[in-house]
C-alpha positions as MATLAB code, in Angstrom:
seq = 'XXXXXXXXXXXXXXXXXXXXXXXXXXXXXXXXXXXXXXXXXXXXXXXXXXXXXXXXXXXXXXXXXXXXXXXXXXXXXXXXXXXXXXXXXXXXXXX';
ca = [
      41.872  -40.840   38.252;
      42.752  -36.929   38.960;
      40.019  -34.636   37.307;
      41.402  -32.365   34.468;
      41.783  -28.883   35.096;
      39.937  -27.030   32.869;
      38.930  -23.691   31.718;
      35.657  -21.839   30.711;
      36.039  -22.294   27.171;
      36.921  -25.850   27.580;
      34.178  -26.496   29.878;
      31.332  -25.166   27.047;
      32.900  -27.212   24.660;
      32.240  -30.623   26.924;
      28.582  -28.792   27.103;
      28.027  -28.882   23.718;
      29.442  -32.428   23.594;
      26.869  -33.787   25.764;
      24.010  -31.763   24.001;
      25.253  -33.033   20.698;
      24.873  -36.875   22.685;
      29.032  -37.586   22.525;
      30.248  -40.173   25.280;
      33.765  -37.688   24.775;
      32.915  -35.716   27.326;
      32.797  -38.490   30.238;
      35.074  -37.762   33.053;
      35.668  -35.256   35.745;
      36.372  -32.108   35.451;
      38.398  -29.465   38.447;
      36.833  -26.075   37.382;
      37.426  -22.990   39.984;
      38.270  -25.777   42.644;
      34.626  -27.324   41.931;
      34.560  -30.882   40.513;
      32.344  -31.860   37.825;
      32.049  -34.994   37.295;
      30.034  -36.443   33.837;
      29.557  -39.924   33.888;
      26.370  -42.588   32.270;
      23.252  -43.059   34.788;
      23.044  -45.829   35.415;
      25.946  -47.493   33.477;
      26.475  -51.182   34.361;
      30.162  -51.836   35.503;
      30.809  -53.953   32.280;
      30.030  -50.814   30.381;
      32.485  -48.791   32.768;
      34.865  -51.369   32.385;
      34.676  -51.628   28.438;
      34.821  -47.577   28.237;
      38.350  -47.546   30.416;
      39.891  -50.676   28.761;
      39.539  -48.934   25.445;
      40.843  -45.546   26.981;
      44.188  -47.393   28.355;
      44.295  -49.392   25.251;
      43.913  -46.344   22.438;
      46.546  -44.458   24.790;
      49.305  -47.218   25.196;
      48.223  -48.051   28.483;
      48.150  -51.515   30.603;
      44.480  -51.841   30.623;
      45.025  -53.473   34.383;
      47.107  -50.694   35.960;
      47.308  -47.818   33.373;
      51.048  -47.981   33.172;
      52.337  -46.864   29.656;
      53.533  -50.189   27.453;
      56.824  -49.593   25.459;
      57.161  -52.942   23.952;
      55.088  -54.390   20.705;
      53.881  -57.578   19.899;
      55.849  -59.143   16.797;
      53.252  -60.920   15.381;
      50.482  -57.660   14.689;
      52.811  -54.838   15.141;
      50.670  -53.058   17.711;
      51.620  -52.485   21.539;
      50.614  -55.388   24.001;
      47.411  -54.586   26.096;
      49.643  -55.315   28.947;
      52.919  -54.033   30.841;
      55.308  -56.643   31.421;
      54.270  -57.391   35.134;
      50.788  -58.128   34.010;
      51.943  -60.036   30.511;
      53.533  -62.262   33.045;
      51.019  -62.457   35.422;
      48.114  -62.681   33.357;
      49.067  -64.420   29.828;
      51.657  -67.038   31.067;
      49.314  -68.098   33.836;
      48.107  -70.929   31.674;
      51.141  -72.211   30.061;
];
């Protein structure tokens, strides 16, 4: 993932997220052409994995590849958690 460019103002408002305790401001950041990068010590990869598969989900995202998903499921209304490729793939495996 590309860091974000960001600006002073922006970058004091991720400070006070992490001083307030807010997992918000996780991610990297391109500031002046220096990275900086906020991220859990010591996070176990399930936790990694649960925090980007929410990400990609709340944005419209394939939670595999992070491609944006047009089409909705009929039955709840909401977008499928996975682009077609993947829906194939992945759900219609087992049938």
């Amino acid at each position: 993932m590309e860091p974000k460019k960001v600006t002073v103002t922006r970058l004091r408002s991720v400070l006070d997220q992490l001083t307030k305790g807010s997992e918000k401001s996780i991610g990297t950041y391109l500031y002046k052409g220096l990275r900086v990068q906020i991220s859990k010590y010591r996070a176990s990869g399930s936790e990694r994995f649960a925090r980007l598969y929410h990400r990609r989900r709340s944005q419209g995202q394939c939670v595999v590849c992070g491609i944006k998903v047009t089409q909705k499921n009929p039955r709840t209304g909401r977008l499928y958690r996975l682009c077609p490729t993947h829906r194939e793939k992945i759900d219609h495996k087992s049938d």
